[in-house]
Backbone bond lengths (Angstrom), bond angles and torsions (degrees), N, CA, C in turn:
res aa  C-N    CA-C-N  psi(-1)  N-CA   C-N-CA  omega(-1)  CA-C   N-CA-C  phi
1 X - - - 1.445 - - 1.526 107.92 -
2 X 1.192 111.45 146.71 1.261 103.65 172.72 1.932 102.96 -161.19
3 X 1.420 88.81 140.24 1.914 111.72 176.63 1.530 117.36 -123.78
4 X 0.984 126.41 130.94 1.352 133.30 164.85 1.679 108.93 -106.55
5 X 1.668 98.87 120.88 1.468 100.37 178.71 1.425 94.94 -129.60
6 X 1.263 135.69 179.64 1.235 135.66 -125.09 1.667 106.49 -86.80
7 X 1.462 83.83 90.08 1.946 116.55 177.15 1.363 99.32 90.76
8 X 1.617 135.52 -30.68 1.439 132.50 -159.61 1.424 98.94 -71.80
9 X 1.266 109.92 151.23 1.506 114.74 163.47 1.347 117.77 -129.35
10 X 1.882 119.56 126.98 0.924 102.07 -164.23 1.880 95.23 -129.90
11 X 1.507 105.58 147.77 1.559 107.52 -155.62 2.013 86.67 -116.20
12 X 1.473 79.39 149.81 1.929 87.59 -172.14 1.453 111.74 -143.82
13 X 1.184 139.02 136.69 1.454 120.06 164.88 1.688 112.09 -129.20
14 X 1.136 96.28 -173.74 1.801 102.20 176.06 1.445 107.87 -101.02
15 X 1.466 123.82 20.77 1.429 104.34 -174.85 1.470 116.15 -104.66
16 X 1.224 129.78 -5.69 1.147 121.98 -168.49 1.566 107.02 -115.36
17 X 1.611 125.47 156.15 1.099 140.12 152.19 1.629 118.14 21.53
18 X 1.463 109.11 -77.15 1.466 142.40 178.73 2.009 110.06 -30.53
19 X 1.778 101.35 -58.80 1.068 120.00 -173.60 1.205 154.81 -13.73
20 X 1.877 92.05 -41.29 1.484 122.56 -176.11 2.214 105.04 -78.93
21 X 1.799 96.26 -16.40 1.479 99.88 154.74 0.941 149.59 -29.01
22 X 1.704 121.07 -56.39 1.111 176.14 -26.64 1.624 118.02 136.93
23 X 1.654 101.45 71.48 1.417 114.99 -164.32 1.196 115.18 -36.50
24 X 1.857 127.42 -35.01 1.230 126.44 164.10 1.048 132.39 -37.76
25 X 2.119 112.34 -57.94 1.113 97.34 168.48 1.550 160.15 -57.40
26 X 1.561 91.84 8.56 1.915 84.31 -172.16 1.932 90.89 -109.08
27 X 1.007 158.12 -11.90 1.139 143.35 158.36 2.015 105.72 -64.05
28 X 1.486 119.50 -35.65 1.422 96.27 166.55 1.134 124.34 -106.68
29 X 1.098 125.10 22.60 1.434 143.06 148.08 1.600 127.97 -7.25
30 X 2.110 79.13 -100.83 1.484 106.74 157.69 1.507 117.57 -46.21
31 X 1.931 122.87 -47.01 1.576 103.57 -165.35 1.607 102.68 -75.63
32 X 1.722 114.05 -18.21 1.716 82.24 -175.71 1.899 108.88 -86.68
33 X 0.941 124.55 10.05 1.290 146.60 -176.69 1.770 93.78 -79.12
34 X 1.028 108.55 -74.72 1.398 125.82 167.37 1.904 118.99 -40.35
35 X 1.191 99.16 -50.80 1.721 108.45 -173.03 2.144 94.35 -68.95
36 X 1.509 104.22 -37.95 1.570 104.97 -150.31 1.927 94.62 -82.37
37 X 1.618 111.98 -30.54 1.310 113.20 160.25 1.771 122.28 -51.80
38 X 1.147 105.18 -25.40 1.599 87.98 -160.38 1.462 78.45 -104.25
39 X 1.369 130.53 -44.91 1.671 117.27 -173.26 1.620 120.36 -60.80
40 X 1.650 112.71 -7.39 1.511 102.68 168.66 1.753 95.61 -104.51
41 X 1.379 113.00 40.73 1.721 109.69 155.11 1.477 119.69 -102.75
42 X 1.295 96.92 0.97 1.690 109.64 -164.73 1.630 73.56 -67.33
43 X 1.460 116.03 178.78 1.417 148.71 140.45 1.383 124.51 -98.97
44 X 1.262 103.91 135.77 1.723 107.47 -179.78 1.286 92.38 84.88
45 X 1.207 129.97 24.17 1.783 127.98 167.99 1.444 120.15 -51.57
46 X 1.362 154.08 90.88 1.615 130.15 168.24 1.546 108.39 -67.86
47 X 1.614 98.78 115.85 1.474 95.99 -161.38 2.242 76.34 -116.33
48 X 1.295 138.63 10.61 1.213 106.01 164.26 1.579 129.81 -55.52
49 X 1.291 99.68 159.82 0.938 122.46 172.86 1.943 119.90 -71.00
50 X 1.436 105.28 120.27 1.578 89.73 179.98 1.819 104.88 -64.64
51 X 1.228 85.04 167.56 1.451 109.31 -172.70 1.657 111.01 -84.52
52 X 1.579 108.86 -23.27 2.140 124.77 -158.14 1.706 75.95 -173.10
53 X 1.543 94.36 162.10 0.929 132.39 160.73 1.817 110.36 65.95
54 X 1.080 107.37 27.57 1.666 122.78 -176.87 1.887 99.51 -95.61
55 X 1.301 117.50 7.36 1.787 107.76 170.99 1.351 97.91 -156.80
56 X 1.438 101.70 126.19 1.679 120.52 173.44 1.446 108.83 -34.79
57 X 1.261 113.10 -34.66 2.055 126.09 -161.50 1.675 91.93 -74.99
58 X 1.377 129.28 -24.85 0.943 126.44 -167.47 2.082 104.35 108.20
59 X 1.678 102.68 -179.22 1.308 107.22 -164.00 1.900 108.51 -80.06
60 X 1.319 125.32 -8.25 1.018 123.94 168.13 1.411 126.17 -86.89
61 X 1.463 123.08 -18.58 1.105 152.84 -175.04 2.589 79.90 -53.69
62 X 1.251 84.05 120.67 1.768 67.36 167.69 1.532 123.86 -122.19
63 X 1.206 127.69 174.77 1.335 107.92 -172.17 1.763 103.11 100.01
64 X 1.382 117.00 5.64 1.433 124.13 162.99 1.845 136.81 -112.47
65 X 1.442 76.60 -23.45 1.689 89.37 -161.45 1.593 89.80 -78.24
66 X 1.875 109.82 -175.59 0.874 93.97 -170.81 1.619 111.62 -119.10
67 X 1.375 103.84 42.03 1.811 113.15 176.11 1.782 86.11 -127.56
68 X 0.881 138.48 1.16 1.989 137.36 152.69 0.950 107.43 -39.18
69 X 1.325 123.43 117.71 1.374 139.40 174.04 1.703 114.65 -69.15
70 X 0.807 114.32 140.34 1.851 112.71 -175.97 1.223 114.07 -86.11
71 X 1.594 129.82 61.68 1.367 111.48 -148.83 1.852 125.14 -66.03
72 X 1.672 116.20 7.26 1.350 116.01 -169.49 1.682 92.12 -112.42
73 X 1.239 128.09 -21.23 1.369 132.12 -159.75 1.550 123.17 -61.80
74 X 1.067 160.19 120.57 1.465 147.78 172.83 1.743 106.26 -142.72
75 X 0.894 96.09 153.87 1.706 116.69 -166.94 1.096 111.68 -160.94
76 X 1.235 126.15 106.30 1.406 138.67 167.84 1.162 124.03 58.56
77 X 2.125 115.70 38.47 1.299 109.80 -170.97 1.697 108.62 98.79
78 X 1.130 108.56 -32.23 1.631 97.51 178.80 1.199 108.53 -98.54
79 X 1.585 114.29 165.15 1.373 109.67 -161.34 1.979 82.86 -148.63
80 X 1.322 140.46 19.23 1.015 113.59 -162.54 1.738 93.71 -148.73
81 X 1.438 105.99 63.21 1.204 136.96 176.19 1.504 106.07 -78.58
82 X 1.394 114.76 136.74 1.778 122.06 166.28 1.495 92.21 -120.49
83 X 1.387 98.68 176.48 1.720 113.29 177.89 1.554 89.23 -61.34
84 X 1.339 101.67 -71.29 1.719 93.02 -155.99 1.784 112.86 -69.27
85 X 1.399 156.43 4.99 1.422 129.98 135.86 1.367 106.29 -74.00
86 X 1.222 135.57 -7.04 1.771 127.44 170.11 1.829 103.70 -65.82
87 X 1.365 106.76 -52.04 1.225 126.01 -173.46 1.729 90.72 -62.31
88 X 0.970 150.46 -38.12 1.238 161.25 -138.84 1.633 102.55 -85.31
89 X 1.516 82.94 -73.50 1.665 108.99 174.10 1.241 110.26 -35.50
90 X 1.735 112.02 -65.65 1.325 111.95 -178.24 2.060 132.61 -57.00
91 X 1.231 93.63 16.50 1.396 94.01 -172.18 1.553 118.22 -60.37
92 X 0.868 129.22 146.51 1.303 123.63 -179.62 1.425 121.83 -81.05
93 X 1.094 112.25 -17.55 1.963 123.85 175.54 1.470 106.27 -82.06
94 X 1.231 106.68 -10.08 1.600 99.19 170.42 1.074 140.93 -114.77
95 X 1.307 143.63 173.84 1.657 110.55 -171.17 1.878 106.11 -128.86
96 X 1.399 71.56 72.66 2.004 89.78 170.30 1.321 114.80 -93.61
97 X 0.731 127.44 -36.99 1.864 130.24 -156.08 1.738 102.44 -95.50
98 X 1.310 117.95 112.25 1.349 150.68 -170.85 2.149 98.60 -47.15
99 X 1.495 113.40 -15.78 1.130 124.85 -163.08 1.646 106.32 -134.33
100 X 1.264 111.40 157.68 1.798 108.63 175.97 2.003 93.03 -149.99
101 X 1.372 92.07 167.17 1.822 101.64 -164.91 1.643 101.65 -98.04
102 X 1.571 130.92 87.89 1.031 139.59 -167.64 2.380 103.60 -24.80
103 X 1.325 79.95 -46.36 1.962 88.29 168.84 1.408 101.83 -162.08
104 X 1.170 94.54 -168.60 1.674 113.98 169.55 1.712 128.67 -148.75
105 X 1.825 90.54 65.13 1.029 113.21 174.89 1.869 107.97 -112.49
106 X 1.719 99.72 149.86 1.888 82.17 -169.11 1.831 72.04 -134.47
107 X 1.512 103.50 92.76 1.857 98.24 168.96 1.316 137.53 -73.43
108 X 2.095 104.73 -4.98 1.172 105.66 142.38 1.813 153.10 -25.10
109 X 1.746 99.95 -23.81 1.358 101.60 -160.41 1.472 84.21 -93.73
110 X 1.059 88.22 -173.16 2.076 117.41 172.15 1.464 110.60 -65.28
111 X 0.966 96.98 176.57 1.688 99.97 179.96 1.350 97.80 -97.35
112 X 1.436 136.82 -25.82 1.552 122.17 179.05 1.267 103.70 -75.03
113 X 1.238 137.78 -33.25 1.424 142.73 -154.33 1.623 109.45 -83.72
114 X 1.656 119.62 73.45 1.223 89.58 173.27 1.654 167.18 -67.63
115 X 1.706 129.38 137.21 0.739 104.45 -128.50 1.657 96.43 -143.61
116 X 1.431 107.60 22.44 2.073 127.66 179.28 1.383 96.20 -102.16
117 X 1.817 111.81 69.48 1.306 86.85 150.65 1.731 145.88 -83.07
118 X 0.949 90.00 43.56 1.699 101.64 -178.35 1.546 125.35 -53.76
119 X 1.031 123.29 156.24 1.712 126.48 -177.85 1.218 108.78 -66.02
């Protein structure tokens, strides 16, 4: 995110902790939730995990990698969530997630802009 108010510049992102603050974030929330579901339907996906360079703050920055513990997260009794079995969970070939995406059409856009991502 970013605002310029008179000369100051002030720099913002969606990645950390803080985020869910950030009235923006909950309207794009759900669509990149939505966009990152249907793009791990492709086949032939490389869905690893980088090894470095997975947080703007740099590789010590924690709370990125993918053995980071989720420390606010709980689901059904468990409490000992990392990015990557969250990322896990969320797969789309499986049938974990209490919810499914009626489609993944956004008829908002233009007509040049395509926008049926369907199977």
């Amino acid at each position: 995110m970013f605002e310029n108010t008179d000369e100051r510049v002030i720099f913002g992102d969606m990645l950390d902790s803080g985020s869910p603050s950030d009235p923006v974030f909950w309207p794009i929330h759900p669509t990149m939730e939505r966009l990152l579901l249907r793009w791990r339907m492709f086949d032939g996906l490389d869905e690893e995990w980088p090894t470095s360079g997975y947080s703007l703050y740099g590789d010590t920055c924690t709370g990125h990698a993918p053995s980071d513990n989720l420390e606010y997260f709980s689901y059904e009794g468990k409490d000992d969530w990392t990015n990557q079995k969250l990322y896990d969970f969320y797969d789309p070939h499986e049938d974990n997630l209490p919810y499914v995406y009626h489609h993944f059409m956004w008829s908002h856009c233009s007509e040049d802009t395509p926008n049926d991502f369907s199977i």
